[in-house]
TORFI-368072 format. One record per residue: residue number from 1; x, y, z of N, C-alpha, C in turn. Coordinates in nm, 4 decimals, padded with zeros to 6 digits. Layout:
BEGIN
<NUM; <X; Y; Z>; <X; Y; Z>; <X; Y; Z>> ...
END
This chain:
BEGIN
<1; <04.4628; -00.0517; 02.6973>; <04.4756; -00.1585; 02.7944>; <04.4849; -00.1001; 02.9356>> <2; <04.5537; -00.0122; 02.9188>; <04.5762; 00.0493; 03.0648>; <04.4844; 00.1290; 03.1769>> <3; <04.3976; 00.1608; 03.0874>; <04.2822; 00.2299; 03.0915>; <04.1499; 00.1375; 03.0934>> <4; <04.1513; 00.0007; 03.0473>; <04.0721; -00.0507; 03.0778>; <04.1156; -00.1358; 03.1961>> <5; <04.2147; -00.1903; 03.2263>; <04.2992; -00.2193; 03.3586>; <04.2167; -00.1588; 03.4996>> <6; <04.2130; -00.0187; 03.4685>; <04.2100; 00.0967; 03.5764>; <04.0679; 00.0780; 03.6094>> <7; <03.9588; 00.1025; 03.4973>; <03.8395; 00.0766; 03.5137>; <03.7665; -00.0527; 03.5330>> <8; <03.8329; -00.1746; 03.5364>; <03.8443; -00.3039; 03.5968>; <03.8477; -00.2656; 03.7594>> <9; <03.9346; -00.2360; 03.7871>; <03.9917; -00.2190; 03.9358>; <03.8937; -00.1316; 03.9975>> <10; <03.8183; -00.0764; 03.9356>; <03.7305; 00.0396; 03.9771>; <03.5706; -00.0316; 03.9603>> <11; <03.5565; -00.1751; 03.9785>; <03.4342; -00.2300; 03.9096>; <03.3412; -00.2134; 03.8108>> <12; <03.4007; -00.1429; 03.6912>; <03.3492; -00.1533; 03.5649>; <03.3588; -00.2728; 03.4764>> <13; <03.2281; -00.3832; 03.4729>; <03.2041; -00.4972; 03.4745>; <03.2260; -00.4600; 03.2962>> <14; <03.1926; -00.3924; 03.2517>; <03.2506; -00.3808; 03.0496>; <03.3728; -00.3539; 03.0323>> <15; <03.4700; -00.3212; 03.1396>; <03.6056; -00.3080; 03.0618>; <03.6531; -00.4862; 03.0638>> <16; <03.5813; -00.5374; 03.1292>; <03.6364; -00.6410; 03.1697>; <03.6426; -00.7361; 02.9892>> <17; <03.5187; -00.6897; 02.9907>; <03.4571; -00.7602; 02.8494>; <03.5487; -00.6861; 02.7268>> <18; <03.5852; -00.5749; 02.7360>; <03.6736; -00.4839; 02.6768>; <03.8002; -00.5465; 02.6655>> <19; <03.8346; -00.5554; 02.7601>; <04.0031; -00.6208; 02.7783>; <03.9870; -00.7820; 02.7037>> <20; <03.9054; -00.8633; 02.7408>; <03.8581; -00.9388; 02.6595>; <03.9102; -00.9483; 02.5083>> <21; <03.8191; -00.8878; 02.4851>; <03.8268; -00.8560; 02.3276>; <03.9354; -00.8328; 02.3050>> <22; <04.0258; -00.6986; 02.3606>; <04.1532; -00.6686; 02.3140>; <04.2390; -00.7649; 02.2816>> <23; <04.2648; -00.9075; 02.3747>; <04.3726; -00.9638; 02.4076>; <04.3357; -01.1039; 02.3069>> <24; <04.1912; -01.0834; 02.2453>; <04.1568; -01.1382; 02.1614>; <04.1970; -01.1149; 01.9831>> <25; <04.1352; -01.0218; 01.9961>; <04.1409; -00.9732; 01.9072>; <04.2759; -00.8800; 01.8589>> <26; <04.3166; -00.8193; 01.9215>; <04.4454; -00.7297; 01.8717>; <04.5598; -00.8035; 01.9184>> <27; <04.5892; -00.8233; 02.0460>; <04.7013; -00.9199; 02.0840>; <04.7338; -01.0391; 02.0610>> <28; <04.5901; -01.1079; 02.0479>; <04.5954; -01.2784; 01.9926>; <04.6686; -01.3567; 02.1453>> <29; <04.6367; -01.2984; 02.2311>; <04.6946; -01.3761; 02.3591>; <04.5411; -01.4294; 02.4272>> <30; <04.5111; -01.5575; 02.3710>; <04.3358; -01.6194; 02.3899>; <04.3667; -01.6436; 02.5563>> <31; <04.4638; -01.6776; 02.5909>; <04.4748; -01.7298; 02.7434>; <04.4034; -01.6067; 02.8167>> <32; <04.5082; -01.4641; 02.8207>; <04.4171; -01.3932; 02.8767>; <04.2983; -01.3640; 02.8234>> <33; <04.2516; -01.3480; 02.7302>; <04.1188; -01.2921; 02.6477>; <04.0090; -01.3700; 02.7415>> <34; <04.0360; -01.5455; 02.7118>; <03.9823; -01.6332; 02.8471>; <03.9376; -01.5978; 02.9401>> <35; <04.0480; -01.5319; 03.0420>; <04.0499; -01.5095; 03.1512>; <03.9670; -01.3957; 03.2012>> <36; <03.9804; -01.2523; 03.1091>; <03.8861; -01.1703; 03.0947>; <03.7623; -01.1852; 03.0660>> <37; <03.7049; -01.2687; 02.9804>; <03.5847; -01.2939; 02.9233>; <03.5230; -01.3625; 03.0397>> <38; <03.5925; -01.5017; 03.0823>; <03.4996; -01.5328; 03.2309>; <03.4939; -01.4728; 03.3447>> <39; <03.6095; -01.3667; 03.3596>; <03.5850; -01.2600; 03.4700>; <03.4441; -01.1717; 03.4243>> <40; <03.4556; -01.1189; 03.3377>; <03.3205; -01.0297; 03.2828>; <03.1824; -01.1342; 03.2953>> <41; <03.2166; -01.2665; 03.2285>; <03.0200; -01.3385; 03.2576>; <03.0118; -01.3875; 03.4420>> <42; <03.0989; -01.3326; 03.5131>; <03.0880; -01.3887; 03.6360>; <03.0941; -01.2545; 03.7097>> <43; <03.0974; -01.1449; 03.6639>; <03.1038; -01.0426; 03.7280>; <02.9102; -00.9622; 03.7074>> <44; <02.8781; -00.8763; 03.8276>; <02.7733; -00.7942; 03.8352>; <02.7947; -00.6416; 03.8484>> <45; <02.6913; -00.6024; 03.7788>; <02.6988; -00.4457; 03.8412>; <02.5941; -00.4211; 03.9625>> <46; <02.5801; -00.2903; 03.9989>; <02.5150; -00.2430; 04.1077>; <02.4162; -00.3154; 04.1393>> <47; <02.3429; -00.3345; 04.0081>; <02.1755; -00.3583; 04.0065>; <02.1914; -00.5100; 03.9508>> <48; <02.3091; -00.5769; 03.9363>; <02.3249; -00.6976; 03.9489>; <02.2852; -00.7937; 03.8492>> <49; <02.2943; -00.6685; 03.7258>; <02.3213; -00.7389; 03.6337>; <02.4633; -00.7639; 03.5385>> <50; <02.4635; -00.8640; 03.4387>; <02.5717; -00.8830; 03.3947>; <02.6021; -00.8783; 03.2751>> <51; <02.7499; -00.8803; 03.2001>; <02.7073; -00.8258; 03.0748>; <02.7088; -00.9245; 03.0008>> <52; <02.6139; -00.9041; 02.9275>; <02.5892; -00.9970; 02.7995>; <02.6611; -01.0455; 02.6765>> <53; <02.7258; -00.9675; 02.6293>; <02.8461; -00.9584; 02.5554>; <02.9083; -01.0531; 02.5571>> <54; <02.9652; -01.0525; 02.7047>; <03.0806; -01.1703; 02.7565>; <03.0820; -01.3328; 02.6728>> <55; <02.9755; -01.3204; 02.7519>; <02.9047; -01.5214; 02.7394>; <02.9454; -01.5163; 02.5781>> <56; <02.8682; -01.4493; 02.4972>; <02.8627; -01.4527; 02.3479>; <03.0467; -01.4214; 02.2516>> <57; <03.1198; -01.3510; 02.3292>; <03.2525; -01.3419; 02.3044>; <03.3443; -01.4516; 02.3223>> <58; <03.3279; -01.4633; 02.4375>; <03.3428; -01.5744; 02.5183>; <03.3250; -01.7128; 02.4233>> <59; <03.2085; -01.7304; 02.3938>; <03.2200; -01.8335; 02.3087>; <03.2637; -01.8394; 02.1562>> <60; <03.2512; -01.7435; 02.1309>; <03.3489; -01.7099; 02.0189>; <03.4533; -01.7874; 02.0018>> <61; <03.5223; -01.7417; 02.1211>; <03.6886; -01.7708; 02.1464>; <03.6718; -01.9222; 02.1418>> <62; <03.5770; -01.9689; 02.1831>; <03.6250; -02.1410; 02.2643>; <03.5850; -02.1833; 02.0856>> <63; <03.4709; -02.1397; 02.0455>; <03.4373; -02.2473; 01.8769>; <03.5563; -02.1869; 01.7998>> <64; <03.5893; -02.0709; 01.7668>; <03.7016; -02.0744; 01.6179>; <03.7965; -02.0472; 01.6823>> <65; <03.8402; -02.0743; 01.8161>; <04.0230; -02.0935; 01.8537>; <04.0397; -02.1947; 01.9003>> <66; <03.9726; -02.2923; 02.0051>; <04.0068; -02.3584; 02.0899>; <03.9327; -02.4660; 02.0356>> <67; <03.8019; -02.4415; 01.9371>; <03.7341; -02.5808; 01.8584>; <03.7002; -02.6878; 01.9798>> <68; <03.6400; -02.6050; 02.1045>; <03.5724; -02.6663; 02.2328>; <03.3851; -02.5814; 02.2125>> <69; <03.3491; -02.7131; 02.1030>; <03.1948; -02.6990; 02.1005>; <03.1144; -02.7124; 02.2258>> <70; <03.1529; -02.7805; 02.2926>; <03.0740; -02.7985; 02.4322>; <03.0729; -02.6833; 02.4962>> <71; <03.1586; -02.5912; 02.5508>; <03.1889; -02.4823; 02.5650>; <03.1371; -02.3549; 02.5379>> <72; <03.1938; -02.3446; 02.4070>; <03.1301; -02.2687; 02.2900>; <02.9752; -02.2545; 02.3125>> <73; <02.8683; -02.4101; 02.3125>; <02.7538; -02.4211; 02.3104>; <02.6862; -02.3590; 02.4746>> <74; <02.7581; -02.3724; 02.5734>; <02.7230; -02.3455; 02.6712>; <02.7107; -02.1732; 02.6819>> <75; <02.8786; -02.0979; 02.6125>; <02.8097; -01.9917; 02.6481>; <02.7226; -01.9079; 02.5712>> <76; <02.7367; -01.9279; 02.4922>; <02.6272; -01.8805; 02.3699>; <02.4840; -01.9168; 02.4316>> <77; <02.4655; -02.0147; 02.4971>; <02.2975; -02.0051; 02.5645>; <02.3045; -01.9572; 02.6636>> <78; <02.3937; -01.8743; 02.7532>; <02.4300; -01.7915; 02.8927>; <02.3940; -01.6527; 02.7975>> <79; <02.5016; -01.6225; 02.6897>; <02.4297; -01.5036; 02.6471>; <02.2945; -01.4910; 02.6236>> <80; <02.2660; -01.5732; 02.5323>; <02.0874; -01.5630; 02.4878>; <02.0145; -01.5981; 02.5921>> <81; <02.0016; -01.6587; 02.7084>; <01.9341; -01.6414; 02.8376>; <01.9160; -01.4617; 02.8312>> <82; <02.0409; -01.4324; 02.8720>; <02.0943; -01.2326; 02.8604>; <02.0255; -01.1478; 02.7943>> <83; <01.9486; -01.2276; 02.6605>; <01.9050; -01.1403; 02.5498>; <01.9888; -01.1102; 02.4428>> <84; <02.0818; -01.1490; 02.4215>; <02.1831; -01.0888; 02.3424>; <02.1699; -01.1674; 02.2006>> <85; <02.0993; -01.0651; 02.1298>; <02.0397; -01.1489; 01.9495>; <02.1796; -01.1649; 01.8830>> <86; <02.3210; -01.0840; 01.8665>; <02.3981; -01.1622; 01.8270>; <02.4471; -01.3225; 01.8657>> <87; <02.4292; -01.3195; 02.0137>; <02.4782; -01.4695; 02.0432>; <02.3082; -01.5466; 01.9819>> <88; <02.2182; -01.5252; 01.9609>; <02.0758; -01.6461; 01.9268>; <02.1089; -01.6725; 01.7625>> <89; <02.1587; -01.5331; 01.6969>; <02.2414; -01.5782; 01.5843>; <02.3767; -01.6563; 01.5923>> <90; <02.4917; -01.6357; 01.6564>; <02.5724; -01.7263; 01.6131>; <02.5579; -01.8737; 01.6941>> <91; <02.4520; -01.8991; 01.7553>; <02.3972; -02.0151; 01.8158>; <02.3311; -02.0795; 01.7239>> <92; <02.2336; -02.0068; 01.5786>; <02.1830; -02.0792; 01.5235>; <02.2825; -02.1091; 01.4213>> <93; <02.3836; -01.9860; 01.3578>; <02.5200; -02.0720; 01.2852>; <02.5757; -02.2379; 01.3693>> <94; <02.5713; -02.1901; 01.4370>; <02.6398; -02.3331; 01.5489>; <02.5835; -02.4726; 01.5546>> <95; <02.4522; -02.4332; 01.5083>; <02.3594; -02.5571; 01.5387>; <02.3421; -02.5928; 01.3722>> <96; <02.3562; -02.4634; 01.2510>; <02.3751; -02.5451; 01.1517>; <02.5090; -02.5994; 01.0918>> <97; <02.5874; -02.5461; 01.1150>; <02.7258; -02.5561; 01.0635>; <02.7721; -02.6667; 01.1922>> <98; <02.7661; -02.6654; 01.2307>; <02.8641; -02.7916; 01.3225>; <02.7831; -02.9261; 01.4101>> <99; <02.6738; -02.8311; 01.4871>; <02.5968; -02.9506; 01.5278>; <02.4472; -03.0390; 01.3852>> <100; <02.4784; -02.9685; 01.2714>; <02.3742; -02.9644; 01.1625>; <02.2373; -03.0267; 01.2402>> <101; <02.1977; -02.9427; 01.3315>; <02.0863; -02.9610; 01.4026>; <01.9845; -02.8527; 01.3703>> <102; <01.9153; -02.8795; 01.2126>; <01.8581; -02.7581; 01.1490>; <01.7047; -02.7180; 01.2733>> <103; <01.6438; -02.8240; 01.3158>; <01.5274; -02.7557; 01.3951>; <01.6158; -02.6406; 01.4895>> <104; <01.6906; -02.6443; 01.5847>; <01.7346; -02.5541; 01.6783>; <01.7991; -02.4405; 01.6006>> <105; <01.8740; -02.4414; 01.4669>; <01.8882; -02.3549; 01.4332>; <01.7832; -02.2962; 01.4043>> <106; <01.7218; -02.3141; 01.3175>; <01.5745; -02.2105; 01.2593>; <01.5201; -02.1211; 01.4383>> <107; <01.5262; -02.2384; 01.5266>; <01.4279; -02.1737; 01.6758>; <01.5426; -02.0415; 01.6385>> <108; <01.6801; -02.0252; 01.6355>; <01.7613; -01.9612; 01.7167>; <01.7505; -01.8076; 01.6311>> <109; <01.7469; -01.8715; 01.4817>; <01.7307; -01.7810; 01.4005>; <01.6414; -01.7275; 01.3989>> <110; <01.4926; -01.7702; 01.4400>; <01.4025; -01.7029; 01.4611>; <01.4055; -01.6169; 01.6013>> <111; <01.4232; -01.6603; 01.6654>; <01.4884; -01.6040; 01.8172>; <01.5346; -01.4510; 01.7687>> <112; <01.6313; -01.4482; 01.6978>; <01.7170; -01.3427; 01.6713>; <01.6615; -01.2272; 01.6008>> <113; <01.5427; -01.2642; 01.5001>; <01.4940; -01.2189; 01.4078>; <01.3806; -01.1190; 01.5022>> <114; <01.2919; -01.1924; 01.6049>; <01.2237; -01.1369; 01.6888>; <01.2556; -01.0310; 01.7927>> <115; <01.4057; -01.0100; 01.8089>; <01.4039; -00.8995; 01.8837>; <01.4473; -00.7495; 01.8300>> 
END
């Protein structure tokens, strides 16, 4: 944590996504995990890009903690804008399991399959 803290402060736009996760995943404190995760999809590096990860973590958190599909659905298509084939996969879980919107799943799954 402390160490990703440091490299936060130092504009390393992945610890951000790092700390994220941690406070997610090991601490179970979603408030900050939150807070990290939208610092990381709102943050750039040099060349001004952003990390991809985020959006797709990010929504993680909002569908199996917070059970905010709207949310959830939004950032999962911020990641896959990004490229990021885990989020086009758990976008097409999303679209079958909750929105049972099988055409968009298959697009998403195929999406995923293609890169």
């Amino acid at each position: 944590e402390k160490y990703y803290l440091l490299a936060s402060e130092r504009g390393d736009i992945g610890s951000l996504n790092s700390l994220g996760l941690y406070y997610h995943t090991i601490v179970k404190d979603y408030a900050l995990a939150e807070k990290y995760y939208l610092m990381a999809c709102e943050a750039k590096d040099n060349n001004g890009h952003t990390n991809a990860n985020a959006p797709n973590n990010l929504a993680i958190l909002y569908e199996t903690i917070y059970n905010n599909y709207t949310l959830a659905e939004k950032y999962y298509l911020l990641a896959c804008e990004a490229g990021n084939h885990d989020a086009m996969n758990n976008l097409a879980n999303y679209y079958k399991n909750i929105q049972q919107d099988y055409l968009l799943s298959a697009k998403y799954y195929l999406m995923a399959r293609n890169i």
